[in-house]
C-alpha positions in Angstrom: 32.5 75.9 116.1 34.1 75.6 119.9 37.2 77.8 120.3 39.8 76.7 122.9 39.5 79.3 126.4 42.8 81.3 126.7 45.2 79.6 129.5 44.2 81.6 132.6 46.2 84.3 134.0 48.2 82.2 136.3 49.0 79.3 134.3 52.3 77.7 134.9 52.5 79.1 138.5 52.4 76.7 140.9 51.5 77.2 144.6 52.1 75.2 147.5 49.6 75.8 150.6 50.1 74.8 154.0 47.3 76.7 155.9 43.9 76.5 157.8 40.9 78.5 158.3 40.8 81.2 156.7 43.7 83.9 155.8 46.1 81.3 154.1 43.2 79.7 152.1 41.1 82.6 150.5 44.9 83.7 149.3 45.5 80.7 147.6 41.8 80.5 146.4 42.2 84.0 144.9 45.0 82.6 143.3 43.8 79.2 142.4 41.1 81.3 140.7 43.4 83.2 138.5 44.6 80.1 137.1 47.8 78.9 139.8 48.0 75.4 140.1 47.4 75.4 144.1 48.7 71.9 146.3 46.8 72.0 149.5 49.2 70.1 151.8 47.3 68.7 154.7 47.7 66.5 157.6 46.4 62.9 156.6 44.8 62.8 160.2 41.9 65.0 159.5 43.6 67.7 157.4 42.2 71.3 157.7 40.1 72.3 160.8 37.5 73.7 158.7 36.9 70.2 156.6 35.2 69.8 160.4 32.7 73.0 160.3 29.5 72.7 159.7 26.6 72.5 157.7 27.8 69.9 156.5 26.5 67.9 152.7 26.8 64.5 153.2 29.8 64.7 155.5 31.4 67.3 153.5 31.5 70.8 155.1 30.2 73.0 153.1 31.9 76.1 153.8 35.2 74.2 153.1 34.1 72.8 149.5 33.7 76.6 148.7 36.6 78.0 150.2 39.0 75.7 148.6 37.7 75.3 145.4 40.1 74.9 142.6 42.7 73.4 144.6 44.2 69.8 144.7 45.1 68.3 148.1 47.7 66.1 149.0 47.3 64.8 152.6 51.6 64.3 153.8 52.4 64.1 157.5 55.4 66.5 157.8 56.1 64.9 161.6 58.1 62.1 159.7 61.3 62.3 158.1 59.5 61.4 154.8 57.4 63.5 154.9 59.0 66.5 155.1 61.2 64.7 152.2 58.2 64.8 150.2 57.7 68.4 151.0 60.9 69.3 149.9 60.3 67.1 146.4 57.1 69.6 145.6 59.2 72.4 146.6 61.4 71.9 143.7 58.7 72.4 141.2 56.7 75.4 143.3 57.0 79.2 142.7 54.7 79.9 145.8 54.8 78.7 149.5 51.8 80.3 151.3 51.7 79.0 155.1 49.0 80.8 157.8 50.8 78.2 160.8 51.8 79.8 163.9 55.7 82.0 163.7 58.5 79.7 163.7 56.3 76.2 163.3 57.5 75.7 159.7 61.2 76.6 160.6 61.0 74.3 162.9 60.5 71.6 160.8 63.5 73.3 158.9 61.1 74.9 156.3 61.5 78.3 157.6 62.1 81.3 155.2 65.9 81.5 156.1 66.8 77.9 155.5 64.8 77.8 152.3 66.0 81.2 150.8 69.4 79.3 150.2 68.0 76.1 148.4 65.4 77.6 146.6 66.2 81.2 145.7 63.4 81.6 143.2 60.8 80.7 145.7 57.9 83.2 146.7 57.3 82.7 150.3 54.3 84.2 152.2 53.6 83.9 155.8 50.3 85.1 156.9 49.5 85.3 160.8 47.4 87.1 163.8 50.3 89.7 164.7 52.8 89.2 162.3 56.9 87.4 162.5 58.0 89.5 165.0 57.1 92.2 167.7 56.3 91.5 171.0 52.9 89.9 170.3 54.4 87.7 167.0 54.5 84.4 169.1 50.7 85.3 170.8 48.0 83.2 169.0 45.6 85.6 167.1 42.1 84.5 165.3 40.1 87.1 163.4 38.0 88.0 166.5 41.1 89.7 168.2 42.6 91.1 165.3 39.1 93.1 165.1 39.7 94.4 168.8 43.2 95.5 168.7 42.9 97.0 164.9 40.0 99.2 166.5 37.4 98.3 163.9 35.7 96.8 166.9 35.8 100.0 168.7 34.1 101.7 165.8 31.4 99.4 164.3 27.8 99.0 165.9 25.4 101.7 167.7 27.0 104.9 169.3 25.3 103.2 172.3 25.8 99.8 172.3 28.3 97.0 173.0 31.5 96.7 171.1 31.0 94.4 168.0 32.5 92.6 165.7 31.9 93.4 161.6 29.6 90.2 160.2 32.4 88.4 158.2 36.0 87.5 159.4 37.5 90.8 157.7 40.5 90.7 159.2 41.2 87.2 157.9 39.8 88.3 154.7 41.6 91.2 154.2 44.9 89.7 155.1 44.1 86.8 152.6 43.8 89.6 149.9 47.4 91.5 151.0 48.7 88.3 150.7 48.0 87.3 146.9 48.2 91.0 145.9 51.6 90.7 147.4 52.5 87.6 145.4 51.3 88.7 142.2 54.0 91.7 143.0 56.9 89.5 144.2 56.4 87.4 140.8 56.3 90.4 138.7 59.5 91.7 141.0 60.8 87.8 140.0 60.3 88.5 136.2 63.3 91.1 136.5 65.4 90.1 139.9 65.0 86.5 139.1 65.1 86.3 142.7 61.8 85.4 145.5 61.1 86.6 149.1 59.6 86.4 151.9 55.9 88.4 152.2 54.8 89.0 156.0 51.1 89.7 156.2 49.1 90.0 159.5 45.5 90.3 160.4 46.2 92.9 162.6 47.8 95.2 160.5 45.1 94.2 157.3 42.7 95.7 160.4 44.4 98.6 160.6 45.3 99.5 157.1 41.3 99.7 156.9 41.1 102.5 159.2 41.3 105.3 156.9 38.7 107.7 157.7 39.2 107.3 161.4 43.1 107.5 160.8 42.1 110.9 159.4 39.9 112.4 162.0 43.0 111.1 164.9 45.7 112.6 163.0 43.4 116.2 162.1 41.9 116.4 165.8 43.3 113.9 167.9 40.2 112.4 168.5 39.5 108.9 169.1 36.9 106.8 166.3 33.6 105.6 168.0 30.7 103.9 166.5 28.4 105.4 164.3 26.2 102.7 163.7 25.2 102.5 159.8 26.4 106.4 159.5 29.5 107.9 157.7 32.0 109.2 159.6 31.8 113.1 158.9 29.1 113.0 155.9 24.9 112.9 155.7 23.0 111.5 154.9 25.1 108.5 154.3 23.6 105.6 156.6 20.5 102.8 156.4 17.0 105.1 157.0 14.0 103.1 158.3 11.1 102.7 155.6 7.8 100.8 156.5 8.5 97.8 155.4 12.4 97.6 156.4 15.5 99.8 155.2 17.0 101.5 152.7 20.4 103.4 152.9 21.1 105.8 150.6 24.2 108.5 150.3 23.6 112.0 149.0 26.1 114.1 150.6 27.3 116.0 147.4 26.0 119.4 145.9 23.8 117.6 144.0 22.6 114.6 145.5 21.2 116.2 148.9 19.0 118.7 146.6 17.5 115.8 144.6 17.1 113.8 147.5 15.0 116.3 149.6 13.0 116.9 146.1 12.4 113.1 145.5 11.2 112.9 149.2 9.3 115.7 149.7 11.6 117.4 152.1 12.3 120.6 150.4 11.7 122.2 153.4 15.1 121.2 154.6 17.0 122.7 151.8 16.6 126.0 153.4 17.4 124.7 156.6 20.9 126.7 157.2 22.2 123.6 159.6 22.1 121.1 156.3 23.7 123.2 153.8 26.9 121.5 153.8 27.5 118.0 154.2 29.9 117.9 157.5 27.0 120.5 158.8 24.7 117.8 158.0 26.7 115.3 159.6 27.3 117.9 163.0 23.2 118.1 163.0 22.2 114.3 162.2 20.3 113.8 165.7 17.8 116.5 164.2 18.1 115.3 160.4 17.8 111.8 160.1 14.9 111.8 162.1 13.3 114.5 160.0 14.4 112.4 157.4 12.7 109.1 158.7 9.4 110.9 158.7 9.3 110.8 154.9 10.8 107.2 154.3 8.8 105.4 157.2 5.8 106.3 154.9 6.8 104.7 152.5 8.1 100.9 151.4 11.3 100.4 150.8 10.7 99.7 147.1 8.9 102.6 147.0 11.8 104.8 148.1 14.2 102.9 146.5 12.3 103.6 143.3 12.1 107.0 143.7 15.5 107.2 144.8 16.9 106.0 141.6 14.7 108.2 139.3 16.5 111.0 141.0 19.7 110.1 140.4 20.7 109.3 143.9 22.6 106.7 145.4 20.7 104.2 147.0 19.9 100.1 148.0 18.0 98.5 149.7 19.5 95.9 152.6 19.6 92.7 151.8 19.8 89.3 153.6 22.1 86.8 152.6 19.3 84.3 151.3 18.4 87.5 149.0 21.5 88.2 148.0 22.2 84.7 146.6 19.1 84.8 144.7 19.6 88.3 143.4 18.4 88.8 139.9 21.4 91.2 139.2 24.4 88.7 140.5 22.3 86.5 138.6 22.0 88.7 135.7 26.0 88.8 135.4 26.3 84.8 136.0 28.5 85.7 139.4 26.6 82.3 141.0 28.7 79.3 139.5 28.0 75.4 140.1 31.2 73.7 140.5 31.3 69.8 140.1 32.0 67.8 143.5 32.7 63.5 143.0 30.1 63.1 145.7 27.7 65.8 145.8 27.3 66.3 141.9 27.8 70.4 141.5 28.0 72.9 144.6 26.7 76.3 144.1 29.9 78.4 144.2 30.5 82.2 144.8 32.0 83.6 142.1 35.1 85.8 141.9 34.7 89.7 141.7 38.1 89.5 139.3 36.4 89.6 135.7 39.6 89.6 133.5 38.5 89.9 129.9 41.1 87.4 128.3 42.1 85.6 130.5 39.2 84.9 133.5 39.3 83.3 136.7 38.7 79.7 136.4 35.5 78.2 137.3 36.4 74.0 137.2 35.8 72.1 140.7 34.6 72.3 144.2 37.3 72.2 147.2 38.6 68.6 147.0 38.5 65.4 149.5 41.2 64.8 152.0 44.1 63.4 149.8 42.4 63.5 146.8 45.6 64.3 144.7 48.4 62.9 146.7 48.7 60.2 144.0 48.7 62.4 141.0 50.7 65.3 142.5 53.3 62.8 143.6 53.5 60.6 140.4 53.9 64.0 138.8 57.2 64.3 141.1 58.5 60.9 139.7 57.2 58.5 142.2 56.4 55.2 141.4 53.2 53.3 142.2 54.9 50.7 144.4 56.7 53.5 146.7 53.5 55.2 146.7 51.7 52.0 148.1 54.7 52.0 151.0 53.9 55.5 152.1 49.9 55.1 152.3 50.3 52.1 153.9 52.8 53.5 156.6 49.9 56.4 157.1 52.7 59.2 155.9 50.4 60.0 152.8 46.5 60.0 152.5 
């Protein structure tokens, strides 16, 4: 006997996006995950920069078939008068406008937050961006890269010695894409009792600062400046990747318990009566001395081997994976995180899955990102146009 799934968590909210890369989309994909019905409006001439970034699957980019899964797109030039008509038609039936276009680029087209606030009270409207809507930097352009440097997380991240560096991943652009569906999930719950929308003003700058806790903490105790620690904590040890024989391990014991069964795990009881490690900031003021003391036991010894013995005592610990591991891992594999979304052209895509496990109502798992245009003609028959006015726009190149 088949029971019916439970409507997902965001059913019945609709979400219009008009975004690129990366901030504006892995919003809306959080979203679209949680069950919103997300419109990708894109420009019929080529649509979202990253439908251009490679590897590509038989002229599909593939980072952009997993980045917009979920979502429906609707290719619409808003440079014509019709266009931006159109716009204003899906408008009507949206609770959600998420845009990550440069300030003041959408008001100019008379889609700003002020004009809109008038003829569509209800609407949530979230503008993501490098610096923010206003300040003196609000009209610079800002990618991830520079949010990194002026946040300071570039300042703090890579060897005490080396070059500044940026984290692996876009995290600013990540980050802010997270602030900005947390903060629409608030506005609609504020919506539920004002019966009223507004206007969310994320940044990658400040989602690159809001991450800077510990080193917020040491500035604001000491006055002191962050600087990298490579793989380390900040003011704890051990807490950083140790060298084995056969690669790395990091590992965390920096409580009253864990740094006693780590020494006796290792074989380093010796430094247990070491008075420079009794504590774990004393640890941390000592590490030139400790971790090396510390590598003399693990370097001995395979990973899996300390990694074993690690566990058995109770101590935190994991070995560092590469990405080609990590997407074969048997645990993530174990829990079904991998998904295979269906693609029209490509069959099924293997799809990260979403870290939101919802017990009644889970995130949605149904397609890969879409072709350019693949919805226009469903999404706007669903607005009440006909088939022959539809035929007029695609052939005048205003929809795809």
């Amino acid at each position: 006997m088949t029971t019916t799934p439970p409507p997902a968590a965001l059913h019945g909210v609709r979400v219009l996006e008009i975004g690129a890369f990366m901030a504006a989309p892995f919003a809306t994909m959080q979203l679209a995950d949680l069950g919103a019905d997300v419109i990708k409006i894109e420009n019929p001439h080529g649509g979202d920069p990253v439908r251009q970034t490679g590897p590509f699957l038989d002229e599909h980019s593939s980072p952009f078939i997993r980045l917009n899964r979920n979502k429906r797109s609707v290719a619409l030039d808003l440079k014509t008068e019709r266009g931006t008509a159109l716009l204003r038609t899906l408008l009507d039936s949206a609770d959600v406008l998420v845009e990550n276009l440069r300030p003041g680029a959408l008001a100019a087209l008379g889609f700003g937050y002020d004009a809109l606030r008038t003829t569509h009270p209800r609407l949530i409207y979230v503008s993501a961006s490098g610096w923010g809507q206003d300040g003196p930097l609000a009209a610079q352009p800002g990618l991830d890269i520079m949010a990194q440097a002026r946040s300071g997380l570039m300042s703090v991240t890579g060897a005490p010695d080396g070059d500044p560096t940026k984290i692996g991943v876009p995290v600013c652009d990540l980050v802010c894409g997270l602030y900005a569906a947390t903060a629409t999930l608030a506005a609609l719950r504020a919506r539920d009792t004002t019966g009223h929308g507004q206007h969310i003003d994320v940044s990658l700058l400040e989602a690159g600062v809001s991450l800077t806790v510990w080193e917020a903490g040491t500035y604001h105790a000491t006055g002191e400046a962050g600087r990298k620690h490579g793989s380390a904590h900040q003011n704890s040890a051990p807490y950083q990747a140790l060298r084995c024989r056969d690669g790395w391990v990091t590992a965390g014991a920096t409580t009253t318990k864990t740094w006693p069964a780590f020494c006796h795990a290792l074989g380093l009881t010796a430094l247990l009566d070491d008075p420079r490690y009794t504590h774990s900031y004393d640890r941390y003021q000592h590490r030139d001395d400790l971790i090396p003391a510390i590598e003399a036991a693990t370097t001995t010894r395979t990973t899996s081997e300390v990694v074993d013995l690690l566990v058995a005592a109770g101590v935190p610990c994991a070995p560092i994976a590469t990405t080609d591991q990590v997407y074969t891992d048997d645990h993530l594999t174990g829990r079904g995180y991998f998904w295979d979304a269906p693609h029209p052209d490509l069959g099924t895509v293997r799809q990260l899955g979403s870290p939101m496990r919802l017990s009644h109502t889970p995130a949605r798992r149904d397609t890969a990102g879409p072709g350019l245009g693949a919805h226009t003609r469903d999404v706007l028959t669903e607005a009440g146009l006909g088939s022959t006015e539809l035929d007029e726009l695609h052939e005048a190149g205003i929809i795809r």
